[in-house]
py3Dmol code that shows the C-alpha trace and the ligand (Angstrom):
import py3Dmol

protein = """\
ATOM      1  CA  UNK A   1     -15.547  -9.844  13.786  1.00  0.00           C
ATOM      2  CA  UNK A   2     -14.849  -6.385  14.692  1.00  0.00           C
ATOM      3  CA  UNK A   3     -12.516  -3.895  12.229  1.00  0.00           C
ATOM      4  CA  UNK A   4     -11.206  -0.681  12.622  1.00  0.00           C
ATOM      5  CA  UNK A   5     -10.947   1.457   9.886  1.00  0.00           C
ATOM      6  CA  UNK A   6      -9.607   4.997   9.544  1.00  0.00           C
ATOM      7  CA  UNK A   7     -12.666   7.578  10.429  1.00  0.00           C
ATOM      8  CA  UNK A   8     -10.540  10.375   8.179  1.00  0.00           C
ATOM      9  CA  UNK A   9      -7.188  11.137   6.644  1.00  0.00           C
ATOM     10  CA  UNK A  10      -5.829   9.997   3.208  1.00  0.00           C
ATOM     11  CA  UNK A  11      -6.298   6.398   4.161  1.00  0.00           C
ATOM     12  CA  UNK A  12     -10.372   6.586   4.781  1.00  0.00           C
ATOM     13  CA  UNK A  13     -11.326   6.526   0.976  1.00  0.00           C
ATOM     14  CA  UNK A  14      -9.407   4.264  -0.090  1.00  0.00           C
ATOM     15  CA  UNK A  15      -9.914   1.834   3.213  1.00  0.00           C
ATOM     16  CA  UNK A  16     -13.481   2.386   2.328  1.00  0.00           C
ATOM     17  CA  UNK A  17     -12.755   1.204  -1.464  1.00  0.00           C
ATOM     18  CA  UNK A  18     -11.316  -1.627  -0.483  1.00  0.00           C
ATOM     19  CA  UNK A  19     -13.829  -3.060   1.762  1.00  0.00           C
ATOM     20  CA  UNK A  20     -16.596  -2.022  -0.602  1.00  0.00           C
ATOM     21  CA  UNK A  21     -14.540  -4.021  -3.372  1.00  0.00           C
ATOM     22  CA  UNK A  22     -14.400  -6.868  -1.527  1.00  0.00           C
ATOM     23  CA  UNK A  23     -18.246  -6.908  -1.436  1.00  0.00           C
ATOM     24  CA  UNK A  24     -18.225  -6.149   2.030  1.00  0.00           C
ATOM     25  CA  UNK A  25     -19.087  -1.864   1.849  1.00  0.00           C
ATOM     26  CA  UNK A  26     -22.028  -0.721   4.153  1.00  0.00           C
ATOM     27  CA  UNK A  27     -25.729  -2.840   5.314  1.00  0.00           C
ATOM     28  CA  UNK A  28     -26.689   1.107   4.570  1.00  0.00           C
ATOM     29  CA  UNK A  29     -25.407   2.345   1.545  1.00  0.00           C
ATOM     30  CA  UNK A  30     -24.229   5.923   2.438  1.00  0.00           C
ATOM     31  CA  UNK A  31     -23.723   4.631   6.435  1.00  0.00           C
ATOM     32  CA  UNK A  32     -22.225   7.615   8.020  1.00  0.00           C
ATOM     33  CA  UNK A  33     -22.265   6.163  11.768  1.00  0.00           C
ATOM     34  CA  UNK A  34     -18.924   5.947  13.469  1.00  0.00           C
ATOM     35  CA  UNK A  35     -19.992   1.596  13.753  1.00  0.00           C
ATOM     36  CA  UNK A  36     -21.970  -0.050  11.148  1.00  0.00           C
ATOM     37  CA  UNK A  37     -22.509  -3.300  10.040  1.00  0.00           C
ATOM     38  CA  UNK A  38     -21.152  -5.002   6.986  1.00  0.00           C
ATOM     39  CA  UNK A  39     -23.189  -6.608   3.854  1.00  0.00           C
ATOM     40  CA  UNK A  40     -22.717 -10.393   3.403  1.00  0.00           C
ATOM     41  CA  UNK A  41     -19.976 -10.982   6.124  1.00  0.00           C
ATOM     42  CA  UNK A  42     -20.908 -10.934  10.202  1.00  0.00           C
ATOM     43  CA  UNK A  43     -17.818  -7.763  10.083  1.00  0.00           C
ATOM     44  CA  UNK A  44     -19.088  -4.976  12.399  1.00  0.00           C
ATOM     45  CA  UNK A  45     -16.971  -1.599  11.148  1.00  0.00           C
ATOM     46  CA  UNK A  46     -15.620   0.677  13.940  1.00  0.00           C
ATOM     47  CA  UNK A  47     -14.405   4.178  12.475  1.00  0.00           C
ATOM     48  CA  UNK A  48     -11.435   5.178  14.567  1.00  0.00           C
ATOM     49  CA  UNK A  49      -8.576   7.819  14.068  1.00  0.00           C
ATOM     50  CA  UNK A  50      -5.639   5.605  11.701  1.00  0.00           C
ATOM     51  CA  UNK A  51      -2.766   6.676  14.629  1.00  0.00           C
ATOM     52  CA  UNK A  52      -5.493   4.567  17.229  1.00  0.00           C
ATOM     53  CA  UNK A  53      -5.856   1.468  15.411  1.00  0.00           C
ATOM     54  CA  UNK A  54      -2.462  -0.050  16.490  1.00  0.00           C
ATOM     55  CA  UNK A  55      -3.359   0.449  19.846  1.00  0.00           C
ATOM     56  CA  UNK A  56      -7.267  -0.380  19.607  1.00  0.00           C
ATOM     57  CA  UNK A  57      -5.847  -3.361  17.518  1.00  0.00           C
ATOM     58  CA  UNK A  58      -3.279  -4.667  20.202  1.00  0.00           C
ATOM     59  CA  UNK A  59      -5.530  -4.274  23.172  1.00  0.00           C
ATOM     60  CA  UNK A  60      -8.605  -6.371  21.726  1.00  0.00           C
ATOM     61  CA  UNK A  61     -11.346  -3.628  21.123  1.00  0.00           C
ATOM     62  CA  UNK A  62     -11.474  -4.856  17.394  1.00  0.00           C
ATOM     63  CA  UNK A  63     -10.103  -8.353  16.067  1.00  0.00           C
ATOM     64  CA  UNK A  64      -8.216  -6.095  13.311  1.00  0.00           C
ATOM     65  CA  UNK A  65      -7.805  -2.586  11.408  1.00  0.00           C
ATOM     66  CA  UNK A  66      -6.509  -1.098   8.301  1.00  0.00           C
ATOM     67  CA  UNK A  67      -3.776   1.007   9.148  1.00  0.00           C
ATOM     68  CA  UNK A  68       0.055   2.469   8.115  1.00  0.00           C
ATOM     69  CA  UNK A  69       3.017   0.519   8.648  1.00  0.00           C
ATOM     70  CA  UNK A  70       4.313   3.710   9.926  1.00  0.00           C
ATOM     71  CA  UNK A  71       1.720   4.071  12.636  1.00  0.00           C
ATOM     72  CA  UNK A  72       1.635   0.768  13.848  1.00  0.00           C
ATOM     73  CA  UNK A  73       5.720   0.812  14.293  1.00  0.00           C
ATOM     74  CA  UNK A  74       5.988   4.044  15.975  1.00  0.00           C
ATOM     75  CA  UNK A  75       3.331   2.498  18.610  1.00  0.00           C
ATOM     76  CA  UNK A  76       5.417  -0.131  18.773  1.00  0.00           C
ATOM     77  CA  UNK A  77       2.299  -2.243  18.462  1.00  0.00           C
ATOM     78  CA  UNK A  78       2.973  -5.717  19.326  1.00  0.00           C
ATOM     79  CA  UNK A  79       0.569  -6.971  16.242  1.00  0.00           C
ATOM     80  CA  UNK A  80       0.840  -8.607  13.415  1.00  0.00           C
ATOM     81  CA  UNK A  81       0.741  -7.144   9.899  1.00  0.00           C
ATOM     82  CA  UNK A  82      -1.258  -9.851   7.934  1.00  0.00           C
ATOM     83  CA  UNK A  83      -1.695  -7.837   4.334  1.00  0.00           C
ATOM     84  CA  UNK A  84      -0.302  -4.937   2.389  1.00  0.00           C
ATOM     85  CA  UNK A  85      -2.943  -3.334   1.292  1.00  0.00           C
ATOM     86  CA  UNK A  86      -1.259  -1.421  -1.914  1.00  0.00           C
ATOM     87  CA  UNK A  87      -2.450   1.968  -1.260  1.00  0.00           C
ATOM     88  CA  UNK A  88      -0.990   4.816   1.566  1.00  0.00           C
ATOM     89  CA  UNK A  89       2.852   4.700   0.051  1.00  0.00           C
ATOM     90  CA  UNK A  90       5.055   6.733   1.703  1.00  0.00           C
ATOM     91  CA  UNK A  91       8.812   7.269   3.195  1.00  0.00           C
ATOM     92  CA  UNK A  92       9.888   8.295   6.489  1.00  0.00           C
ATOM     93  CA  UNK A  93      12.452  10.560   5.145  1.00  0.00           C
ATOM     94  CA  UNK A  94      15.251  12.438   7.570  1.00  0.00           C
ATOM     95  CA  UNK A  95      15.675  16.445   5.672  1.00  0.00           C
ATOM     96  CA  UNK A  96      17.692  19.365   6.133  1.00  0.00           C
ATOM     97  CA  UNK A  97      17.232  22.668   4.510  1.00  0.00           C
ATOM     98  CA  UNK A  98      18.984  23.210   1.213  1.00  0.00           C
ATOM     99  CA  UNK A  99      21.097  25.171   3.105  1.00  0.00           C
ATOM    100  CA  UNK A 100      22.460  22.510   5.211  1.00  0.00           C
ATOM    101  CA  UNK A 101      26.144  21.272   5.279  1.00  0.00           C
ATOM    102  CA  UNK A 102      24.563  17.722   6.164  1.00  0.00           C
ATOM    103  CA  UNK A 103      24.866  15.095   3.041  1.00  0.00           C
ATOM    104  CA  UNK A 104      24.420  11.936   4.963  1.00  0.00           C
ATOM    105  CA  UNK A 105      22.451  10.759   7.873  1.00  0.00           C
ATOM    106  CA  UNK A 106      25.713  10.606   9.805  1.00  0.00           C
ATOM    107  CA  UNK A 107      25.735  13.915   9.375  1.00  0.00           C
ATOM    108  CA  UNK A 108      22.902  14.588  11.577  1.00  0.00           C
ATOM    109  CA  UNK A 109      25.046  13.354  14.611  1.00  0.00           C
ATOM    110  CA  UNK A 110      24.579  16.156  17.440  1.00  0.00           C
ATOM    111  CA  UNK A 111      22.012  17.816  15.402  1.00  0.00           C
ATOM    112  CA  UNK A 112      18.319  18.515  16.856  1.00  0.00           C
ATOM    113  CA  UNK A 113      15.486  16.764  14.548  1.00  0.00           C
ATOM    114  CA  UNK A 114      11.999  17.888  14.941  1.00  0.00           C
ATOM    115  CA  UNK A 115       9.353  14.752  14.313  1.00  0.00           C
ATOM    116  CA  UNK A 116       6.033  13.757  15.121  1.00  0.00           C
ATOM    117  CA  UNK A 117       7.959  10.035  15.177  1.00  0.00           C
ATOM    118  CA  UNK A 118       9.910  10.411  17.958  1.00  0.00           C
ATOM    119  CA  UNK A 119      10.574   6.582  18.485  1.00  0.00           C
ATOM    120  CA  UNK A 120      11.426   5.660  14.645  1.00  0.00           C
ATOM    121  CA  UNK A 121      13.625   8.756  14.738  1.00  0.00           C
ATOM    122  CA  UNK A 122      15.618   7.595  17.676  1.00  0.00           C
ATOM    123  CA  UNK A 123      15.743   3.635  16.859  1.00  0.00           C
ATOM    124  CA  UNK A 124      15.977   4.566  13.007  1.00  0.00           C
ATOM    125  CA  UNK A 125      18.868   7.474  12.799  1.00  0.00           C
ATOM    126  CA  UNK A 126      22.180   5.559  12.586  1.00  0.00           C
ATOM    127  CA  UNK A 127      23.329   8.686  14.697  1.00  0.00           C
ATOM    128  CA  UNK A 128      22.258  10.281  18.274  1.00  0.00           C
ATOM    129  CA  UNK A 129      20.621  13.241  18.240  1.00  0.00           C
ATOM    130  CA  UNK A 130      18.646  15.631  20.118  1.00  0.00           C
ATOM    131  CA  UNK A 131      14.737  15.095  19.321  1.00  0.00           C
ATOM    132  CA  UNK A 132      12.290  17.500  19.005  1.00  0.00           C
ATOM    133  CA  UNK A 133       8.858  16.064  19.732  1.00  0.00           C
ATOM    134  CA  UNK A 134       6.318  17.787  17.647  1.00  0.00           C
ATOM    135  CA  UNK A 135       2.914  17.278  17.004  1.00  0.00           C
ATOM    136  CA  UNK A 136       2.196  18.783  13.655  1.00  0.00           C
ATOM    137  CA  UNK A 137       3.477  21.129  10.591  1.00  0.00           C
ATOM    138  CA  UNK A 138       7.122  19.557  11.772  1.00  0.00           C
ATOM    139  CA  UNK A 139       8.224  20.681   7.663  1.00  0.00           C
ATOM    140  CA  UNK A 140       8.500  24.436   9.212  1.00  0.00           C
ATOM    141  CA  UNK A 141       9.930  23.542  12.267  1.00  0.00           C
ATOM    142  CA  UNK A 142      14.053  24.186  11.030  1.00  0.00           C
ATOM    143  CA  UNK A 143      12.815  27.782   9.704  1.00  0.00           C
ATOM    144  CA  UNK A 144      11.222  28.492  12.770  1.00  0.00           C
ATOM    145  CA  UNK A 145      14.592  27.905  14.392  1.00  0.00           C
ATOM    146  CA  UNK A 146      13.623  24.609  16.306  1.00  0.00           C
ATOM    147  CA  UNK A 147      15.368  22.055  14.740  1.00  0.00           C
ATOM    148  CA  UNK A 148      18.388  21.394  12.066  1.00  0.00           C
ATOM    149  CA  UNK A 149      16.973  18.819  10.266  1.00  0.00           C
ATOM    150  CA  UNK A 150      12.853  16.591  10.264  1.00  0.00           C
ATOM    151  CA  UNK A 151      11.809  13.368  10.343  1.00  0.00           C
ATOM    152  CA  UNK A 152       8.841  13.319   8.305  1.00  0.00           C
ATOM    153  CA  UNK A 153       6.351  11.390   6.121  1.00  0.00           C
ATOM    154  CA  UNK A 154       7.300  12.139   2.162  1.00  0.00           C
ATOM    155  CA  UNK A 155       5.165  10.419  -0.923  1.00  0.00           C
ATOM    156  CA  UNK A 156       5.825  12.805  -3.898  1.00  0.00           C
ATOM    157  CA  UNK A 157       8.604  14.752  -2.274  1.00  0.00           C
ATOM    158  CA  UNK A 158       6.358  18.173  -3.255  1.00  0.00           C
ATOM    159  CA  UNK A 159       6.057  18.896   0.550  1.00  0.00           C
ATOM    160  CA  UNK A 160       9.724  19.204   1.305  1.00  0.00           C
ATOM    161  CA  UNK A 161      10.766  20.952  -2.030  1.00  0.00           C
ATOM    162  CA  UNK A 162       8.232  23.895  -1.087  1.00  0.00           C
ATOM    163  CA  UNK A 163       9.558  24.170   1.856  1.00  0.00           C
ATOM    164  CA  UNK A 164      13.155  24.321   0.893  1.00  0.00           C
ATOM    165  CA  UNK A 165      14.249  21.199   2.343  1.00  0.00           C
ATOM    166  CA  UNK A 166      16.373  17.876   0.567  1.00  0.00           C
ATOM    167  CA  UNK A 167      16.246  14.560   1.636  1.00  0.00           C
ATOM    168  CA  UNK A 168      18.773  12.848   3.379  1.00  0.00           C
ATOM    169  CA  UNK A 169      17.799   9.451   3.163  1.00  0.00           C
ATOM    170  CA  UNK A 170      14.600   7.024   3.999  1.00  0.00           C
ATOM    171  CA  UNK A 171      14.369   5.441   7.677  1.00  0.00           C
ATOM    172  CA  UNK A 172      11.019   3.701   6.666  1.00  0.00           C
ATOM    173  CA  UNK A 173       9.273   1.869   3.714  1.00  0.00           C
ATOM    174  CA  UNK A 174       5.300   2.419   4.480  1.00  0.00           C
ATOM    175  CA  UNK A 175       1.856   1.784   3.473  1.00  0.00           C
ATOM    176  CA  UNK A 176      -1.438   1.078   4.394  1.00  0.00           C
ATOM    177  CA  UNK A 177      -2.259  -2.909   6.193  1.00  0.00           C
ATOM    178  CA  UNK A 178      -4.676  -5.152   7.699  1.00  0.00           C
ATOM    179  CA  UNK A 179      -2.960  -5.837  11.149  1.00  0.00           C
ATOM    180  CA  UNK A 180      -4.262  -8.020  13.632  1.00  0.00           C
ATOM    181  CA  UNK A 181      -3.863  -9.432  17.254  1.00  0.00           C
ATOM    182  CA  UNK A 182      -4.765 -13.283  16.671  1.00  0.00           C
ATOM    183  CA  UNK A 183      -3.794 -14.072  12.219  1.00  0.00           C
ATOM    184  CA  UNK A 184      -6.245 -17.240  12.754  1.00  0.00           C
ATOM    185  CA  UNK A 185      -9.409 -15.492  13.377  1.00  0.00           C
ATOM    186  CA  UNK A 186      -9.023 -12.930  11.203  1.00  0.00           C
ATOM    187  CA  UNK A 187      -7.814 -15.427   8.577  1.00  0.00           C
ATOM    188  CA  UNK A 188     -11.370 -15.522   6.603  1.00  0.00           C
ATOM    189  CA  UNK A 189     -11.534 -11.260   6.417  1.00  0.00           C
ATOM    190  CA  UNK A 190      -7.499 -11.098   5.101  1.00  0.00           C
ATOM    191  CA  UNK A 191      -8.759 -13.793   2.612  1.00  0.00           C
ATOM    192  CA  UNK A 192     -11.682 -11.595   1.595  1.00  0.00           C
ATOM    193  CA  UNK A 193      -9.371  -8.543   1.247  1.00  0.00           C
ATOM    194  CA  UNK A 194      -6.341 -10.586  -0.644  1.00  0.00           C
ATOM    195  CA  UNK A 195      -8.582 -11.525  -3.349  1.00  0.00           C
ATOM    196  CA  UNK A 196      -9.002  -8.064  -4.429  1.00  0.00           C
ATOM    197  CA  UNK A 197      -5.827  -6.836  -3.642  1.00  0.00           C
ATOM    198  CA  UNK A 198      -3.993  -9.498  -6.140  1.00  0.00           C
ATOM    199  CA  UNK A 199      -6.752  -8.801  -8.657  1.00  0.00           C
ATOM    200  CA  UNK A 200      -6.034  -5.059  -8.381  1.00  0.00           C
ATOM    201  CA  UNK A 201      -2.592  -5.653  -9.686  1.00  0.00           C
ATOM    202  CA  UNK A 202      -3.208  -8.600 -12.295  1.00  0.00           C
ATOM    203  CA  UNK A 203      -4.805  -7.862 -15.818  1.00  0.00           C
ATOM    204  CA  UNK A 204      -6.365 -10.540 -17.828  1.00  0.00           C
ATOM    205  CA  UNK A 205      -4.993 -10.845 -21.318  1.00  0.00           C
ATOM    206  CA  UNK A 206      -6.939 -12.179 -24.369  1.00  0.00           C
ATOM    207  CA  UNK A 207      -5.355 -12.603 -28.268  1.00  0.00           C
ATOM    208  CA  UNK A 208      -5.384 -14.643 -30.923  1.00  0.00           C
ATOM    209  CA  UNK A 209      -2.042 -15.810 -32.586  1.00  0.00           C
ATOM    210  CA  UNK A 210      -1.292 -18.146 -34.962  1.00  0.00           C
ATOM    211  CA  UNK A 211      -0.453 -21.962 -33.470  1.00  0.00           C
ATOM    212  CA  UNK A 212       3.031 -21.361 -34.478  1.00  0.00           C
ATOM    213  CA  UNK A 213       3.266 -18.353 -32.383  1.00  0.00           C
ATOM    214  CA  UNK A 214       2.792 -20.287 -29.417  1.00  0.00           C
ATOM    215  CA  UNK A 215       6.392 -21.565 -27.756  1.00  0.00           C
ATOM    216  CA  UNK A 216       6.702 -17.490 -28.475  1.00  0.00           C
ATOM    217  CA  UNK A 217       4.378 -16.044 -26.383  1.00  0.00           C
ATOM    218  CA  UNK A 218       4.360 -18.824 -23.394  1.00  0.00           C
ATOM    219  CA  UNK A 219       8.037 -17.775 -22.992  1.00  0.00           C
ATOM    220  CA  UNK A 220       6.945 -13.825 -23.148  1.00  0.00           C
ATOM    221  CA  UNK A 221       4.424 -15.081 -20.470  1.00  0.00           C
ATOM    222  CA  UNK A 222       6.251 -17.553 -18.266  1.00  0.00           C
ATOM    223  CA  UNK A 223       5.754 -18.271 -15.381  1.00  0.00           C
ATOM    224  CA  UNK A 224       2.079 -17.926 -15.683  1.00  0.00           C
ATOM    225  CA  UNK A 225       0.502 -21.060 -18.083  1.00  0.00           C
ATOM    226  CA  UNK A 226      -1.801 -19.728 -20.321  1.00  0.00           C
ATOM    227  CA  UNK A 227      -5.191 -21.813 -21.407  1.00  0.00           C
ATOM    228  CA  UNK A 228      -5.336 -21.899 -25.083  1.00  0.00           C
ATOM    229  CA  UNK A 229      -8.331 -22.482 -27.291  1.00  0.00           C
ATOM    230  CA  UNK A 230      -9.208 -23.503 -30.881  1.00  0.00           C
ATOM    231  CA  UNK A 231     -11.062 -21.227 -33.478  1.00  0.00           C
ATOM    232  CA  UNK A 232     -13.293 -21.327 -36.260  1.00  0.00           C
ATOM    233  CA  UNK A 233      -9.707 -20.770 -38.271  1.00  0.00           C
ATOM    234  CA  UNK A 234      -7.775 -23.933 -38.781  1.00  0.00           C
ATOM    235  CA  UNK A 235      -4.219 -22.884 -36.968  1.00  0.00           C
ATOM    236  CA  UNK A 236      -5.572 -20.238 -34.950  1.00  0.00           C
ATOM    237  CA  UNK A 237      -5.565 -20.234 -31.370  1.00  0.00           C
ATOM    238  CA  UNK A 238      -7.200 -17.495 -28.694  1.00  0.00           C
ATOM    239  CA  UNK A 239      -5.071 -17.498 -25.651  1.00  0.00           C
ATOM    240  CA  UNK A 240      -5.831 -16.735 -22.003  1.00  0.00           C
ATOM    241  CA  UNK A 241      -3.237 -15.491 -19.420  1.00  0.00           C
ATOM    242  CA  UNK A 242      -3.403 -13.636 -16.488  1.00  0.00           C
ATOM    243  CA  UNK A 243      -0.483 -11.103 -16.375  1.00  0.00           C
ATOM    244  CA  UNK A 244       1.381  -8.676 -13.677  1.00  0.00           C
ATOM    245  CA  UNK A 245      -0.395  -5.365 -14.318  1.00  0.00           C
ATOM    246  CA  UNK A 246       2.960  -3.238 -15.018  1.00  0.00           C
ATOM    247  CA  UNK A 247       4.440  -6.042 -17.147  1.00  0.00           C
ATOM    248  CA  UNK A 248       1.444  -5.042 -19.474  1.00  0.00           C
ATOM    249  CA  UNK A 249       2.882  -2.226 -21.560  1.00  0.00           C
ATOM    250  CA  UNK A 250       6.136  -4.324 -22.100  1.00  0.00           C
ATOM    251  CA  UNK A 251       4.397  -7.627 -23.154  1.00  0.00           C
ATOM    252  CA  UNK A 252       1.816  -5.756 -25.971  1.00  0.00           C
ATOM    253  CA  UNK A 253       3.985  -4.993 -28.659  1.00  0.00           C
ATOM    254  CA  UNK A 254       6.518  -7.732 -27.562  1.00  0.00           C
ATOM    255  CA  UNK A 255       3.043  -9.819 -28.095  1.00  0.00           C
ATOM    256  CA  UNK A 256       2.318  -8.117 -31.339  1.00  0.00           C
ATOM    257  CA  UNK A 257       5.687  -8.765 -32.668  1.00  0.00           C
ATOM    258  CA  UNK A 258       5.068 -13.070 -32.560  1.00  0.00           C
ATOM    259  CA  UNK A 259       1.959 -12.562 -34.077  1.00  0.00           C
ATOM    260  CA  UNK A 260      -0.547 -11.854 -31.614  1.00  0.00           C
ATOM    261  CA  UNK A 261      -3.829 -10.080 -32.517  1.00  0.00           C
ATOM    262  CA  UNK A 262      -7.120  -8.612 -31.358  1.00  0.00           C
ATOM    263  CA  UNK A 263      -5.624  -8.148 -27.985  1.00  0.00           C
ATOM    264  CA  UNK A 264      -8.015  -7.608 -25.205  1.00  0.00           C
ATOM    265  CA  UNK A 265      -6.770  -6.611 -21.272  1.00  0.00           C
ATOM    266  CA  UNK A 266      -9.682  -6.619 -18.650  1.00  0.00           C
ATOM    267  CA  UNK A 267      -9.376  -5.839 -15.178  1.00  0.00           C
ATOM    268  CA  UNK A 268      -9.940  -8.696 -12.808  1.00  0.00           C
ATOM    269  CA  UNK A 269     -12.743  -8.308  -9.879  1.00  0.00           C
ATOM    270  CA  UNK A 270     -11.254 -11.143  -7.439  1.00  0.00           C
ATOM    271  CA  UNK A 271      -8.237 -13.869  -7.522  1.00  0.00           C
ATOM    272  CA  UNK A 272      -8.355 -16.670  -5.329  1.00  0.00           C
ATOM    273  CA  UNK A 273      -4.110 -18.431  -4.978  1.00  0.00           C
TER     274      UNK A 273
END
"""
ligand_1 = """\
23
AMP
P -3.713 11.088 7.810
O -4.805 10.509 8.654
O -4.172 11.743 6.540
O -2.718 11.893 8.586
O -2.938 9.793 7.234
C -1.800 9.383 7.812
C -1.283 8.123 7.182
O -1.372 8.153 5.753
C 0.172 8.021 7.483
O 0.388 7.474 8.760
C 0.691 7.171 6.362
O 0.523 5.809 6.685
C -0.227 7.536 5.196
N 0.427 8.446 4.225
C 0.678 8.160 2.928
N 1.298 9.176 2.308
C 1.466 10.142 3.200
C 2.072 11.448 3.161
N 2.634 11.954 2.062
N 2.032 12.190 4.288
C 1.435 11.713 5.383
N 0.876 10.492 5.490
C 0.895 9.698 4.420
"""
view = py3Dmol.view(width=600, height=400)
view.addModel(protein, "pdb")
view.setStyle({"model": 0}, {"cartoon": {"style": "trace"}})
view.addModel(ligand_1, "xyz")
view.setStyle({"model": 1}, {"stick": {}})
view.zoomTo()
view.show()
């Protein structure tokens, strides 16, 4: 099995993370060839540039690659995205300068648009417009007098406020995935990589609450079952659930409250279905 992943760019380290988490990281710790092979998998790493895996993907010179939604859709990749991966969040936002008399995308109609995503811009915009294709730094592109308005990547939103532009709206939802050409063969590595992801955003909880407490906190819980043990202490139970990591800070005090106790939350490594 051959995989791409991205050789730099804000999607490397965290690519890198991933398949090191999933017990599959360098046969060299510290590899720093642009191929290497993996520890206890037959996965051969290629390090490619993130906006080539679509393409490298699609034409069979790796079996898969960890890439951006964005990318692969602006290539217009015909491959399939098997995973998210839950890291590389962004937008594909449309802005104008706060200047601008546009509010709305429709407002953009007739406008010109600077973007390094010349094909999401055009099948994306509700409105025609005339495109200007860049290939970089398109944020200074309406100051420089080339365009009215970008089509641009945006995560915090930092980039466009120093640069005196607003946001008009998003065109694209995107982060990082495992895409492949054929979902069957790479079926065994998505399984590898699944495991963590899931675990990444799962906590496991552990308390102790009286028996009573118990209809209490399976319906603070639900729909996950929890196991529940006896202690030493005659109508004391410990109970074991496995809980959505953001529903943690909710559920603690709501868990206090029933009469939970000696709360413990530990990360999870892998979770299998
Ligand atoms: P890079 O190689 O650093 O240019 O990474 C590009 C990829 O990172 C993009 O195609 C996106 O999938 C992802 N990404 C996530 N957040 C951002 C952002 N704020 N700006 C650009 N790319 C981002």
């Amino acid at each position: 099995m051959r995989v791409a992943l991205p050789s730099k760019g804000r999607l490397r380290d965290p690519a890198f993370k991933l398949l090191e988490d999933a017990g599959l990281g360098p046969e060299q710790p510290g590899e720093r060839a642009l191929a290497f092979p993996c520890r206890n998998a037959p996965v051969e790493v290629l390090l490619v540039r993130a906006a080539d895996i679509p393409e490298y993907v699609q034409d069979g010179v790796v079996d898969c690659g960890i890439t951006g939604i964005d990318l692969v859709r602006e290539r217009g990749a015909d491959i399939s995205e098997v995973l998210l991966l839950g890291f590389g969040s962004c937008r594909l936002d449309a802005a104008v300068p706060d200047a601008s008399l546009a509010l709305s995308l429709e407002d953009l109609a007739g406008m010109t648009v600077a973007s390094t995503y010349p094909r999401l811009t055009r099948e994306l915009l509700p409105v025609d417009v005339d495109l200007v294709d860049v290939t970089g730094s398109v944020e200074i592109a309406p100051r420089l007098g080339l365009a009215d308005a970008i089509v641009d990547l945006v995560s915090s939103g930092e980039t466009l406020r120093t640069n005196g532009l607003r946001s008009l709206g998003t065109l694209l939802e995107s982060e990082a995935a495992l895409v492949s050409r054929d979902v069957e063969v790479t079926a065994p590595f998505a399984a590898m990589l699944r495991a963590v992801v899931q675990a990444r955003s799962h906590r496991y909880l552990m308390l102790n609450a009286p028996e009573t407490s118990l209809p209490a906190i399976r319906a603070l819980v639900e729909p996950r079952v929890p196991s529940v043990l006896p202690l030493a202490d005659a109508g004391m139970v410990a109970v074991h659930v496995l809980v959505p990591s953001a529903d943690v800070w909710r559920l603690l005090p709501a868990l206090e409250e029933v009469g939970g106790s000696s709360i413990l939350i530990v990360p999870v490594e892998r979770m299998v279905a």
